[in-house]
N, C-alpha and C positions, 0 to 999 in steps of 0.2 A: 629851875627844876633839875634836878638828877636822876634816873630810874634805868634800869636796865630792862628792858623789851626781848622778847622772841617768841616771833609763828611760824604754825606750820598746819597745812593741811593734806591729809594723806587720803585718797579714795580707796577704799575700800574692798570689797565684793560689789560694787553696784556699780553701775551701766556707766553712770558719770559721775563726777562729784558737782553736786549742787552748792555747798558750803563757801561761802565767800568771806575774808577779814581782812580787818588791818585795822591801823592807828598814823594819825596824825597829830600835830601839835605845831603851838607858836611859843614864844617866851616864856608866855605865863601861865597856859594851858594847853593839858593834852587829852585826846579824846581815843577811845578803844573801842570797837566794833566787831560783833561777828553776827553772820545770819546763817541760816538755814533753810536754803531755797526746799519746799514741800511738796514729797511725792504726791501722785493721785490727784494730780494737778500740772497743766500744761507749763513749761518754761519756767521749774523753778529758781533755777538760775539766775533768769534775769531775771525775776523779783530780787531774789538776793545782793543781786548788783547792782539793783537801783536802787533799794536800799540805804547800802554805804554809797553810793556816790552822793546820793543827795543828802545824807545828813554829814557826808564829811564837805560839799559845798555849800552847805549852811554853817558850818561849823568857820570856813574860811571865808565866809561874808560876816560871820556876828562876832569873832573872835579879835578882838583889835588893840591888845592880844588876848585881854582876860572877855569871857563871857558876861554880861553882863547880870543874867541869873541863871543858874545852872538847869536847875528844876524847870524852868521856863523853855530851856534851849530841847531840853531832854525831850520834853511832851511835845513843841512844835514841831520838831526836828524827825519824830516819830511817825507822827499823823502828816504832815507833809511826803514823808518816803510814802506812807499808804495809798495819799491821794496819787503818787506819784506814778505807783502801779495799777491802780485802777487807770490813770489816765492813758498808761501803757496799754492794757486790754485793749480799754475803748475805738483808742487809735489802730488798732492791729483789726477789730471787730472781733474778737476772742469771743466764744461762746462762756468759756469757765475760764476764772484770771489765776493771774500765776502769782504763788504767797510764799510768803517766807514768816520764818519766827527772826526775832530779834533781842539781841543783847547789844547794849551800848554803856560805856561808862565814859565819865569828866574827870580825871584832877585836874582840880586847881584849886589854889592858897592853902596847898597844904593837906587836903581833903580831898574826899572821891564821892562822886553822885553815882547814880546807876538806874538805868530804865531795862524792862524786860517786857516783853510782849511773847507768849509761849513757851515752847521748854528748851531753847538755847540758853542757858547756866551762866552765873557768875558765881564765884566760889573767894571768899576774902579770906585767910589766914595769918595768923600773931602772934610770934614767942612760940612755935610750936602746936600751934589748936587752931581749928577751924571755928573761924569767929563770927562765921554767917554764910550761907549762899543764898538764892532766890529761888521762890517755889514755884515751880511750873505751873502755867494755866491748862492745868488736867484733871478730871472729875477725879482721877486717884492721887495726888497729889496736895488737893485742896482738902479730900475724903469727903468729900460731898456726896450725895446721892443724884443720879444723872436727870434730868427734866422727866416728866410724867411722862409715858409712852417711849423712855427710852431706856426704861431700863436694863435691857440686854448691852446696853452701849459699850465697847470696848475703852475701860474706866481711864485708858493711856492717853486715847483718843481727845487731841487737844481742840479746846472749846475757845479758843480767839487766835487771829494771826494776823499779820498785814498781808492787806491786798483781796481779803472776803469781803464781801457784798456787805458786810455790818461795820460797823465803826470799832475798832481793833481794843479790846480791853487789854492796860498795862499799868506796870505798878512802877511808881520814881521811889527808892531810897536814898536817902545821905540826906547833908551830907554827912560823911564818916570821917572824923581827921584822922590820920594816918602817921603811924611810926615809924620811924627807921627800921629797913626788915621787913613792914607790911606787903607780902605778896598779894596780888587779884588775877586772877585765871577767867578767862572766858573760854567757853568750850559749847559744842555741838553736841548731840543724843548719844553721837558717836562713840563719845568718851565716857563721859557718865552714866551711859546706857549698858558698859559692860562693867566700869571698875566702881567701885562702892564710894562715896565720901570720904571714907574714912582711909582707903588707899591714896584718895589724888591730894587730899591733906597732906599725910608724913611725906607724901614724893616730894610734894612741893616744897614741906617746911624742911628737906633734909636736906634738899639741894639748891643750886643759883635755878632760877627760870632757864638760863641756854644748856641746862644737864636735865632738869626735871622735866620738862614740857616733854622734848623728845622721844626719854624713858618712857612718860605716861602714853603718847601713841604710840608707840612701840606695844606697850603692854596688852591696850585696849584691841588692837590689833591681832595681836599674837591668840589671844584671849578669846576672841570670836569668831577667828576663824574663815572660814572660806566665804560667812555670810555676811561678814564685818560693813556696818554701814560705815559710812565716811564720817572720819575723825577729824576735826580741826580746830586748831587752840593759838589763842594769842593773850600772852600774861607779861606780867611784871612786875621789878621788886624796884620798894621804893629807896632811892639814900643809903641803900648799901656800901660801901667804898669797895669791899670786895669782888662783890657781883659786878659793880660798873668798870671794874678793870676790865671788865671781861668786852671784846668785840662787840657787843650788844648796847654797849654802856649810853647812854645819851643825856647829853648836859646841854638848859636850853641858855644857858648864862652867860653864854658869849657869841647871841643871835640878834640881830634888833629888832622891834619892834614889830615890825614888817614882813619878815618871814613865817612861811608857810610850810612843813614838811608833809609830806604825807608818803605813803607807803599803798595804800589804795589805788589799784590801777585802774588807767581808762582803760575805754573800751567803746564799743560800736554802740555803746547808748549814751553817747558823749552827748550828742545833739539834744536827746529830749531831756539829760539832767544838767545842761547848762544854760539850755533854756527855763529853769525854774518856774513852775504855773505860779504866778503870783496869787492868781485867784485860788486857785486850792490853798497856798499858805496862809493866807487870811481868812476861807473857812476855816484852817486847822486852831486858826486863834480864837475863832469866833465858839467853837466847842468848845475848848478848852475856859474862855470867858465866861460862859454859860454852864458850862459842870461847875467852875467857882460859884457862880451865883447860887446852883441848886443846892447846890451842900451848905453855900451859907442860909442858906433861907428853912431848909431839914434843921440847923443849930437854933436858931430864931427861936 
């Protein structure tokens, strides 16, 4: 694999920045993450961070070096971070746990997957045109009408997350195969919450990812002002030659087997995600075995 990478997250107007990313990879595959730890809710942060740490240490347990299914790794890998924060709470005795939204993508063989749980954004672009992003899980977004008895709801106000008391609704795409040139941008409310699609489009498709990213928080920034949430974005162009000249550039072609990069940092919750609950990851399969079952038996 070839692809040129660059993050960055920038705080804002707010007290902290909760937003946590990165990306790691092996030979054959690479994985991208961002979250967004969630106000009005104790310690979003460390939701955030446990997070990426447990789906990029699942990532470096199932990846040997390709994933064996993508779709499969996405959905475990998700629901595993969930239980990962409830277990978090539990342990703490937390009264309200701490959530985060989540964006995650795969390349590998050439193609990119993508799981999303809330309105952390992935945004893909091609020759110029924006050729897909993911639709928030928000009553205004889906344009649904809010549950009975809440229709004063404020329509922004996001309806699943990881780390709520309910089983975290998410949607897997890909996979997508991918052309030389194909950009994917991951990004927090931060960014897309001030600049339109259609601006973080041409930034992206005008420039490499280590000139456009930067620009776009810069803008999103500039743009919002003294009340700016926290911006943060982790993207990248695929098989460029040009772009991977650049500092940023990354070729896994001359790694063996065996190696492991990641860019995701530890931290002081090293202990509870390197102990991995086994038992919560084989609930997370055993849902996910059982939503197959019920959808195939609704086709029946």
């Amino acid at each position: 694999m070839k692809f040129s990478v660059f993050q960055i997250s920038r705080r804002g107007g707010r007290e902290k920045n909760e937003d946590r990313m990165g990306y790691c990879y092996t030979r054959e595959s690479g994985l991208f993450v961002l979250a967004d730890g969630m106000g009005g809710h104790p310690e979003g942060e460390v939701a955030a961070q446990i997070a990426l740490q447990t789906i990029s240490a699942l990532f470096q347990r199932e990846a040997k070096p390709l994933l064996e299914n993508v779709q499969d790794f996405l959905s475990s890998a998700l629901l595993a971070a969930h239980h990962q924060i409830l277990r978090y709470a539990s342990e703490k005795g937390m009264l309200d746990t701490p959530r985060t939204t989540l964006v995650a993508a795969v390349v590998q063989a050439g193609a990119a997957s993508w799981i999303h749980c809330g309105d952390s954004r992935l945004y893909m672009v091609r020759g110029g045109e924006l050729l897909t992003r993911t639709r928030d899980h928000s009553y205004l977004e889906l344009r649904n009408a809010p549950p009975p008895g809440l229709d004063r709801i404020n329509r922004n106000v996001l309806f699943t997350c990881l780390g709520s008391p309910t089983k975290p609704i998410y949607d897997v795409t890909g996979p997508v195969y991918l052309e030389q040139g194909d950009r994917i941008l991951l990004c927090s409310d931060g960014l897309w919450g001030t600049l339109s699609d259609e601006e973080i489009a041409t930034q992206l498709c005008q420039q490499t990812v280590s000139h456009a990213v930067p620009d776009l928080v810069e803008q999103a920034l500039r743009k919002a002002g003294e009340g700016s949430d926290n911006v943060t974005v982790v993207a990248l162009e695929w098989e460029t030659p040009d772009a991977f000249e650049s500092t940023q550039g990354v070729s896994t072609d001359s790694i063996s087997d065996d190696v492991f990069a990641s860019t995701i940092q530890a931290g002081p919750l090293d202990g509870l995600v390197d102990d991995l609950d086994d038992d919560a990851i084989e609930r997370s399969i055993a849902e996910i075995n059982e939503a197959i079952r019920r959808s195939a038996a609704r086709k029946a």
